[in-house]
N, C-alpha and C positions, 0 to 999 in steps of 0.2 A: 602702497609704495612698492616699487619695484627694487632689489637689489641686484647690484652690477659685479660679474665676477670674470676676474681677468680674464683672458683668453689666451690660445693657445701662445700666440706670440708674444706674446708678456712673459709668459714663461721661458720659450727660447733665449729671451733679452736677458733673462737674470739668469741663467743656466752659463749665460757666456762671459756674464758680465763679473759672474763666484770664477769660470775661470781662469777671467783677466788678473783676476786679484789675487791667483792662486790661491782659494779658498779650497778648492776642490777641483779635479780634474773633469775636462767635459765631457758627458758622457755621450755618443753620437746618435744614440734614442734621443734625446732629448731637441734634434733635428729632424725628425722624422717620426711622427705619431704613429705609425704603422709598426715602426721597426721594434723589436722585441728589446729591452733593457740589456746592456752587457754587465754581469755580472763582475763585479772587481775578485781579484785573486788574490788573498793573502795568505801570509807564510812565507813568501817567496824570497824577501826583503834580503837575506844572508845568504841566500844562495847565488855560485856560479852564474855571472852575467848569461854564459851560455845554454845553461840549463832552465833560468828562469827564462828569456825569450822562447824557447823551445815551447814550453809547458803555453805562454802567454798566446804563441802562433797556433800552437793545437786548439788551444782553447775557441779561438778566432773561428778557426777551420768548424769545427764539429758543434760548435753555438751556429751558425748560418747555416748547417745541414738541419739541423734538428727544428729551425725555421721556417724549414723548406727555401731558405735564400741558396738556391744550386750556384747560380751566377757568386754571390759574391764569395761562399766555400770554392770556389772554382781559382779565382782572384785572391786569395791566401794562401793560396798551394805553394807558388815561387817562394814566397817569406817562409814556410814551414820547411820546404824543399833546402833551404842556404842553412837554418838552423841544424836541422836532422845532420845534414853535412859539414855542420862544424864540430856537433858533438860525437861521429863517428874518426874525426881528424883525432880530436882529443884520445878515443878508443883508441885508437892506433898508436898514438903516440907509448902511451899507458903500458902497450904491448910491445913495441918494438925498441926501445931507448931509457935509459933513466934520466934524459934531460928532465928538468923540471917545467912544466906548463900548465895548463888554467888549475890543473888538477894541483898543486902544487908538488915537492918533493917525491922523488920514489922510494916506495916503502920494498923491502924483500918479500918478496911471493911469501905468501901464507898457506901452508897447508888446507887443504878443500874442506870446507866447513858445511855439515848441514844445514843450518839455519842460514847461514846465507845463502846457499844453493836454492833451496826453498823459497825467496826471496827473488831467486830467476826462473822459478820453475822446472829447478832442475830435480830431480826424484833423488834421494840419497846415495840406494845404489848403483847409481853413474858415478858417485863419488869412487867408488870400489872399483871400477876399471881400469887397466892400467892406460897410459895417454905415450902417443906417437912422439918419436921427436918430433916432428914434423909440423906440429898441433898450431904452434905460432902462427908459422907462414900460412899453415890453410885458414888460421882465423883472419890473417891481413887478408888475403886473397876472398876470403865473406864480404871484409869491409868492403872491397873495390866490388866486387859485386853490388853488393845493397846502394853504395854512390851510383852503379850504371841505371841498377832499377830505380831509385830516385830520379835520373835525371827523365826519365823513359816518364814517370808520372807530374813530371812538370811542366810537358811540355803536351801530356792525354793523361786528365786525373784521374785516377781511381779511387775513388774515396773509399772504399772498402777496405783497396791494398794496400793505401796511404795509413790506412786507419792501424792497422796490422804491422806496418814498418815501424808507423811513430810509435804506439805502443811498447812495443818492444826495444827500440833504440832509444827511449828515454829511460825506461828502468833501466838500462845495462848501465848506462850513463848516473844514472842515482846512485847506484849501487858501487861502481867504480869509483866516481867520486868522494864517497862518502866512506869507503872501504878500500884503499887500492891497492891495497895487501894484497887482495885475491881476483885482481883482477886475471892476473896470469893465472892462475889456476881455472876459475870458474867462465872468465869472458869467452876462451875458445870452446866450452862444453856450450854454452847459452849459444851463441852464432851456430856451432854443429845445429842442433837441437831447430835452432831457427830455417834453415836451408833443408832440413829435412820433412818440413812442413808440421812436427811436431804441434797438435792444437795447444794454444795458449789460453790460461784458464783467464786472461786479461783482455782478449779481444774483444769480447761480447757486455763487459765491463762500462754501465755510461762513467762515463766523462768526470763526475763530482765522484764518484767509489773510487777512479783509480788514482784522483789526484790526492787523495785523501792516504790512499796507500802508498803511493809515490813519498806522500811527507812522515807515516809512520815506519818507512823504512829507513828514512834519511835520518830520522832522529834514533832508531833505534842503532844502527851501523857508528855513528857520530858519538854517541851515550855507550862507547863499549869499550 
């Protein structure tokens, strides 16, 4: 006797049919036998609408590289690109105003903390330097920078440069968010440091190490 074992499209059927029923969300491997499984993200669930798209778009970006899918990492760029620039809006804000926004309420600058610094990869004694008036505006004037280079890689990717932008505008962004006490203190030494091409010990970081880091600083900054 021969036994009969569904086939690929029987599976499709019921992959769509768990997420008619909202059983489960679809997964879009589950279209496409070739394509690699997208791994789900959790942790995210309480965090920042803005932060968790951000981390969800990178994710997108640098799973289709590590595929070798160029075309579709290509085609994620835009969605990373609006993200990256919403959470440097927020930065700014953070810096410039005590309105309240995504970040909620402003807190009084907090004296420069090692272990936070640490946290952006700032070395301690930069803490010990004295800072410019001026510090603010040249940090606004990073932000409009890093937005013109953003737009510059949405329209000719670089995934290397992309990779190096997001990296870093998403910690600052954790970090701010979750502590924004110091964001005036430590946000304009991170952007100097960044523009100065300063290597970053997170660039070369895959992807599951830094999200992992990303979440044990959010808890740690959040728990203090």
């Amino acid at each position: 006797m021969s036994s009969i074992v569904p086939g690929p499209q029987k599976k499709i059927g019921e992959e769509i049919d768990a997420a008619r029923s909202g059983a489960k969300p679809l997964d879009p491997s589950a279209l496409n036998a070739s394509a690699p499984r997208q791994e789900q993200l959790t942790g995210l669930e309480d965090w920042p609408e803005s932060l968790r798209t951000t981390i969800e778009a990178e994710h997108a970006r640098v799973a289709a590289l590590d595929s070798n899918r160029r075309r579709t990492a290509d085609k994620a760029v835009p969605e990373l690109v609006h993200c990256l620039d919403t959470l440097l809006d927020e930065i700014a804000d953070r810096l410039q105003s005590d309105k309240p926004r995504l970040f909620g309420k402003s807190t009084p600058a907090a004296e420069p903390s090692a272990e936070v610094a640490e946290l952006l990869g700032i070395p301690a004694d930069e803490l010990d330097q004295p800072s410019g008036r001026g510090e603010h505006r040249t940090a606004l004037r990073t932000i409009k920078q890093l937005r013109g280079q953003l737009k510059e890689l949405e329209t000719t990717p670089d995934h290397s440069r992309l990779t190096r932008l997001a990296t870093f505008i998403i910690r600052l962004a954790v970090v701010t968010e979750a502590a924004p006490g110091y964001a005036a203190t430590l946000a304009p030494l991170a952007l100097s440091r960044f523009t100065q091409g300063v290597p970053d010990f997170q660039w070369e970081t895959p992807f599951p190490e830094k999200l992992k880091f990303w979440h044990q600083t959010h808890t740690t900054l959040t728990t203090h």
